[in-house]
C-alpha positions in Angstrom: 23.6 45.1 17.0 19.8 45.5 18.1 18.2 43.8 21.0 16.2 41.7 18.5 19.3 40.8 16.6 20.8 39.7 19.5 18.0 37.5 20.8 18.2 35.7 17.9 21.3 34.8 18.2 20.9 33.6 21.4 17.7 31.5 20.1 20.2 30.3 17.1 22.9 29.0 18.7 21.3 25.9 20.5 19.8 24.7 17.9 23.5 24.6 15.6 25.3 23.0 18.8 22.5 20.1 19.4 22.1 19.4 15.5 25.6 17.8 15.8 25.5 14.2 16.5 27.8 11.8 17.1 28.7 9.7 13.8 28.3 6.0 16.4 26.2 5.1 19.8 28.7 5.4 22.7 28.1 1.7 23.2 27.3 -1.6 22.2 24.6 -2.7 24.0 23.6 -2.8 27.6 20.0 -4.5 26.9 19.8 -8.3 27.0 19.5 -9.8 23.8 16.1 -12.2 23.3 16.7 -15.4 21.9 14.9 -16.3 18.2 12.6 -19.0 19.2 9.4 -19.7 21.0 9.5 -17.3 24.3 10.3 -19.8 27.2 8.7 -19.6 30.8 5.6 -18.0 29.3 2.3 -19.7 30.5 -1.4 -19.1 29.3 -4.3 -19.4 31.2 -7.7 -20.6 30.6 -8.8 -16.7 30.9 -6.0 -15.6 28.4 -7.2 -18.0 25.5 -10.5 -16.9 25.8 -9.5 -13.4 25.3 -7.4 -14.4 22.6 -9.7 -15.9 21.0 -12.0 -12.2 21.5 -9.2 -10.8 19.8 -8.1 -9.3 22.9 -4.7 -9.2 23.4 -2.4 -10.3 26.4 -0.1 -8.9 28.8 2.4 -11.5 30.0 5.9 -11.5 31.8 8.9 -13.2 30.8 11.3 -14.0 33.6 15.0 -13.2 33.2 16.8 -16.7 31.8 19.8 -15.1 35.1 18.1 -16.6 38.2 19.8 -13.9 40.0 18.3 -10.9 38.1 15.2 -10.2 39.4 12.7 -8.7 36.7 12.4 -9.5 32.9 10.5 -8.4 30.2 6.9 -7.6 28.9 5.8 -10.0 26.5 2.3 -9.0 24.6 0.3 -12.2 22.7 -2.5 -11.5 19.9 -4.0 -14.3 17.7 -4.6 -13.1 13.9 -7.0 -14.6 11.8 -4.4 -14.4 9.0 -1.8 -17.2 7.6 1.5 -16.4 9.0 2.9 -15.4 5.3 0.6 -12.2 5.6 1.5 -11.5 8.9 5.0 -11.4 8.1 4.5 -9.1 5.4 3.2 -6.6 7.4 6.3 -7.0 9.7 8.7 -7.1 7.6 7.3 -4.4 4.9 9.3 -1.6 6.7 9.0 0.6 3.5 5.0 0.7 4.1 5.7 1.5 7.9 4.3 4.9 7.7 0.5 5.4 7.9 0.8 2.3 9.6 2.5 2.4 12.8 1.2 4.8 15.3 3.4 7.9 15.7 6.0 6.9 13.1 7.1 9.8 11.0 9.6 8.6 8.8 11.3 4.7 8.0 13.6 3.8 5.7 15.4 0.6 4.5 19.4 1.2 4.4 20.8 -2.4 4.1 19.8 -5.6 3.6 22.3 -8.8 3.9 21.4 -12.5 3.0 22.5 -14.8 5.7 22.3 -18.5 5.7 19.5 -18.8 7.4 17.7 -15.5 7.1 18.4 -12.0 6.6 19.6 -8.7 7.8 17.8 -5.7 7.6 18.9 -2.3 8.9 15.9 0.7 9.1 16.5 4.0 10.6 12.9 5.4 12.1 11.8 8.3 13.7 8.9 8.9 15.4 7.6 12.0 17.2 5.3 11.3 20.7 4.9 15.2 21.7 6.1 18.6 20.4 9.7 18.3 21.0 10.0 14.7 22.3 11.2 13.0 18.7 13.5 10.0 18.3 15.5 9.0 15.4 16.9 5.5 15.8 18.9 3.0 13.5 18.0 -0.5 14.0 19.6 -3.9 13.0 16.8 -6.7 12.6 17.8 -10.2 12.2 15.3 -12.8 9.9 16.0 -16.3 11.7 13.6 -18.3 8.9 13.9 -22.0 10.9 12.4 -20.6 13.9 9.9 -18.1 12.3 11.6 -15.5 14.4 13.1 -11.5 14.3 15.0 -10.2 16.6 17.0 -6.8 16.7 18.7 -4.4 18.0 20.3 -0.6 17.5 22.6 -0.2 14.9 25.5 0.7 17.2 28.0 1.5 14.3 25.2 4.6 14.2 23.9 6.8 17.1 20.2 6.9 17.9 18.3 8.8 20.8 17.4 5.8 22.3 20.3 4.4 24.6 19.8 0.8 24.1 16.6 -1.3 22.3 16.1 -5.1 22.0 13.0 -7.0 20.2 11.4 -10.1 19.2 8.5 -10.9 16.8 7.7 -14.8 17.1 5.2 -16.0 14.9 3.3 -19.8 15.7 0.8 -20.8 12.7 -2.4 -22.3 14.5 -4.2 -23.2 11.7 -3.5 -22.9 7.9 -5.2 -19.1 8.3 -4.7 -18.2 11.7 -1.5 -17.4 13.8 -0.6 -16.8 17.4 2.1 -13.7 17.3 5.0 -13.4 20.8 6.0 -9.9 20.3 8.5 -8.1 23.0 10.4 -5.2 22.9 13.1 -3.5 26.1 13.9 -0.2 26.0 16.2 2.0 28.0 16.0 6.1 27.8 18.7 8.6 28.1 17.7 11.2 31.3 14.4 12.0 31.8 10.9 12.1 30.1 7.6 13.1 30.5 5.1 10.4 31.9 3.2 10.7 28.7 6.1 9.8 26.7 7.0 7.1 29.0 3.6 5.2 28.8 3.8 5.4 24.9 6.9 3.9 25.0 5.9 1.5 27.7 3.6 -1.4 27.6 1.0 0.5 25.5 3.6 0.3 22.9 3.7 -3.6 23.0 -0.8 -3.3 22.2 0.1 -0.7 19.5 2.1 -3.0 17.7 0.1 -6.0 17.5 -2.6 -4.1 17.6 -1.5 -2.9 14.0 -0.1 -5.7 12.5 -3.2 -7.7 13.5 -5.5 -5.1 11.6 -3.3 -4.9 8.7 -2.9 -8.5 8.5 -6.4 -9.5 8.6 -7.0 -6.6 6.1 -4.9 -8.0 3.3 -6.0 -11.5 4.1 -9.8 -10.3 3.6 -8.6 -8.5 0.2 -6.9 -11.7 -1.4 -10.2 -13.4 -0.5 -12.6 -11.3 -1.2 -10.4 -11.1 -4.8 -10.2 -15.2 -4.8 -6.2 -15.0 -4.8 -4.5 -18.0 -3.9 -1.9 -18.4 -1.1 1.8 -17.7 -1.3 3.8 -20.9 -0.6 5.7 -20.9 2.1 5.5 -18.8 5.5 7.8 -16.3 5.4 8.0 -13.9 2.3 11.9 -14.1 0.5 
């Protein structure tokens, strides 16, 4: 065997032993879930409704609901000049993800369940941040339609990269063609990352993510108008 063929072997056989993974997460969640509903303990200032109302969005903190933890989570607040039934399109039109959402490579739609109140919808994403820093996780959202809410979590019957993830997207209709948007989202890493990768994933992800559902919201509102379509009934698509 040459040198060269040997080498290559060498390069070779990493890549075989880390492209098995584990058929489920080695857990079931370490994360907190967030409630559906309105985010409680969350207070806005005079100075954060008028950037709101710039379209700026807001950085707030929402304490832990365990007065003995100390900490919580990042909550980010954006007003859209859209009816909430376009909003939620955006969010819950996971098969047009891509092109949409910054860094996401691929998403795709592998079960859906009617519940009483809402639906479940499980997506497996990936996205890539840097050469060689991609993630491929399996998320379970949950549609709670009485309090305009979705919350989720990882699939844990499935493993992802991501040790643990819990979200919420609140929607509050302030006027028949605007809506105030409560989005948060906890994240916990396995090992170390690079800072870059970190401050993606960090609180410039929670901007990224209103930032595009406001844009594509107010984009497909402008088209229907602009077209003289009329309103779907009802706020949240079936």
């Amino acid at each position: 065997m040459t040198q060269i063929k040997a080498l290559l072997l060498l390069l070779l056989l990493p890549l075989s032993t880390f492209a098995k993974r584990p058929s489920s997460h080695p857990h079931d969640g370490v994360l907190g879930a967030h409630l559906p509903g309105l985010p409680e303990g969350v207070t806005l200032s005079k100075d954060d409704e008028r950037d709101l109302n710039n379209g700026k969005a807001v950085m707030k903190q929402i304490p832990n609901p365990d007065p003995n933890v100390q900490g919580g989570s990042a909550l980010c607040v954006q007003d859209i000049s859209s009816p909430s039934s376009d909003v939620w399109s955006q969010i819950l039109g996971f098969d047009k993800y891509v092109g949409k959402v910054p860094k996401l490579k691929e998403c795709k739609v592998y079960e859906t369940k009617d519940e009483e109140d809402g639906k479940t919808i499980k997506v497996c994403m990936k996205i890539g941040i840097l050469p060689g820093y991609s993630y491929t996780c399996y998320y379970s959202h949950r549609l709670h339609r009485p309090l305009s809410s979705l919350t989720w979590s990882l699939d844990y019957s499935k493993y992802s990269d991501f040790d643990d993830v819990q979200g919420h997207w609140h929607l509050h209709p302030t006027s028949e063609k605007t809506t105030r948007v409560f989005y948060t989202a906890d994240l916990k890493l396995r090992g170390k990352v690079p800072g870059p990768v970190m401050n993606f994933l960090g609180k410039k992800a929670l901007k990224e993510a209103t930032g595009w559902v406001k844009r594509e919201s107010e984009k497909a509102t402008k088209e229907r108008d602009q077209a003289g379509a009329a309103y779907p009934d009802g706020a949240l698509p079936q």
